[in-house]
C-alpha positions, 0 to 999 in steps of 0.5 A, spaced: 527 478 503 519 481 504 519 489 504 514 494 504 515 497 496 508 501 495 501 503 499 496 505 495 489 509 497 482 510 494 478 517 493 472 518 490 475 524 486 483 523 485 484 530 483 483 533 490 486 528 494 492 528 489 493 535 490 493 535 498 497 529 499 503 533 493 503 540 497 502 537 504 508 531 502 513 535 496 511 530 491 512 529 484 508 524 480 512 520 477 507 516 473 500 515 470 498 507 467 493 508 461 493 501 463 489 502 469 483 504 464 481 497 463 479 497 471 476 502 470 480 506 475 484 513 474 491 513 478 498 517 480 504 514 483 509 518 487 516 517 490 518 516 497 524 514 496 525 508 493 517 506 495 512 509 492 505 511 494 498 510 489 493 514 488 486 510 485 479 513 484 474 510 479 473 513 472 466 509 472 461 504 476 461 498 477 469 498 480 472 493 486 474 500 488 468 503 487 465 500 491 470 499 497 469 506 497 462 506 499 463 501 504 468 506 508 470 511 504 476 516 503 482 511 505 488 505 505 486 500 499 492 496 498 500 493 500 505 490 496 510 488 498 516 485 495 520 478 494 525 474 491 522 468 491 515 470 489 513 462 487 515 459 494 509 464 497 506 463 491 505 454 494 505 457 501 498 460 499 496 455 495 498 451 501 495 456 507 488 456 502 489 463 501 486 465 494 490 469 489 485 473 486 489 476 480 496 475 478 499 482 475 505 483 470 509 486 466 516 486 463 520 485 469 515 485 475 510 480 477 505 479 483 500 475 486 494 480 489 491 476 495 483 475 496 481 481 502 476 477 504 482 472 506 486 477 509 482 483 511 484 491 512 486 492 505 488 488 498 495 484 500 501 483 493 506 480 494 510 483 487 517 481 485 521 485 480 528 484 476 532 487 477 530 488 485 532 495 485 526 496 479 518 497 480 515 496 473 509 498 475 511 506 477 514 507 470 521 508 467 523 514 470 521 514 477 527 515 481 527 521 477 521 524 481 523 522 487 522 528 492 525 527 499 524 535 501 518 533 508 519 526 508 523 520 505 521 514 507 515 510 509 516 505 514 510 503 517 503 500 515 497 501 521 491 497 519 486 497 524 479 494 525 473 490 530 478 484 531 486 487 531 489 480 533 485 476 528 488 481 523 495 481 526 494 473 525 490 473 517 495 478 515 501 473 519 498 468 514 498 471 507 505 474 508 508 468 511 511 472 518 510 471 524 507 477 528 509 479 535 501 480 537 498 486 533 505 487 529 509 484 523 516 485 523 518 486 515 525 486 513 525 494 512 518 496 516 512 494 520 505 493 520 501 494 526 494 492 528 489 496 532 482 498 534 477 501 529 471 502 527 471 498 519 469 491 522 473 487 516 479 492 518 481 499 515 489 501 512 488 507 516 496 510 517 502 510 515 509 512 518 513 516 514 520 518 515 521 527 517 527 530 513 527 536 518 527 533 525 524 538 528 517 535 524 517 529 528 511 527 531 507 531 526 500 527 525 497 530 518 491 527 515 490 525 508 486 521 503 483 518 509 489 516 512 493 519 518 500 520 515 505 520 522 511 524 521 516 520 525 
């Protein structure tokens, strides 16, 4: 099993940002790590469903996220996906030579954060929780805040850049899928590669499931991100 949980993007300034994406997409925050802290980062998570969207910026100089920031700007920052077999992906990358940059944890979810230098286009994790059902790192309480009033599921990922099918094939590599040219076929969504004018590559949409209809086919730009209505 390997299905897409949570997107994550960056500001520059989280209050804003925050704000645009909750009005325009009806969503609730459902949790906020004082952990993070320790990154120097401040966050907001936000249900969609039973996947989560983030939201990072940082609280001080000096951060990874910082200086992302400065390269690109506003935009996609990271995917994790979810497994069930978290240590065979854990030897397939030891294996494939991927670095495993931080392994993060907490009672009841686990995940390995991959080197973007080896992956390119965003920060990749690959997370287990148990029970499956749950997601540790967006608090107890998040089925509670899950809003499905505009849209109640994310089901795909774009990542674009200079070199699309190199992207296609590093992120085939790190995830352990095959791609079918510019796309990755996970169980519950897919990734697609594109042009685009980051050359180390660029989270740059997402596929987001309209309750209304009649919205399909509405592109909205937030947080850096065009957010497609499908």
């Amino acid at each position: 099993m390997l299905r897409l949980r949570q997107v994550v993007l960056v500001a520059g300034e989280l209050r804003p940002v925050e704000r645009s994406v909750l009005e325009a997409l009806d969503l609730e925050v459902c949790f906020r790590d004082p952990g993070l802290a320790v990154f120097g980062l401040r966050h907001g998570l936000y249900p969609i469903g039973d996947r989560i969207l983030e939201i990072v910026s940082p609280r001080e100089p000096g951060t990874a996220a910082g200086r992302y920031l400065e390269r690109a700007g506003d935009g996609g920052y990271m995917v994790i996906v979810q497994t069930d077999e978290l240590e065979t992906h854990r030897k397939r990358l030891v294996a494939e030579g991927i670095r495993i940059v931080h392994e993060a944890s907490r009672p009841g979810i686990r995940g390995l954060h991959l080197h973007p230098a080896d992956v390119g286009g965003a920060i990749v994790s690959i997370d287990r929780a148990d029970p499956p059902d749950s997601w540790a790192w967006a608090g107890d309480d998040w089925r509670y805040h899950a809003a499905s009033g505009v849209v109640s599921d994310i089901v795909g990922v774009e990542i674009t850049g200079a070199d699309p099918e190199d992207l296609a094939r590093r992120w085939s590599r790190a995830l352990g899928v095959p791609n079918a040219g510019r796309a990755i076929a996970l169980d519950d969504a897919e990734i697609r590669f594109g042009p685009g004018p980051v050359p180390e590559g660029r989270l740059s949409g997402l596929d987001l499931v309209a309750v209304d209809p009649a919205r399909r086919g509405e592109v909205l730009a937030l947080g850096g991100v065009e957010m497609r209505l499908v």
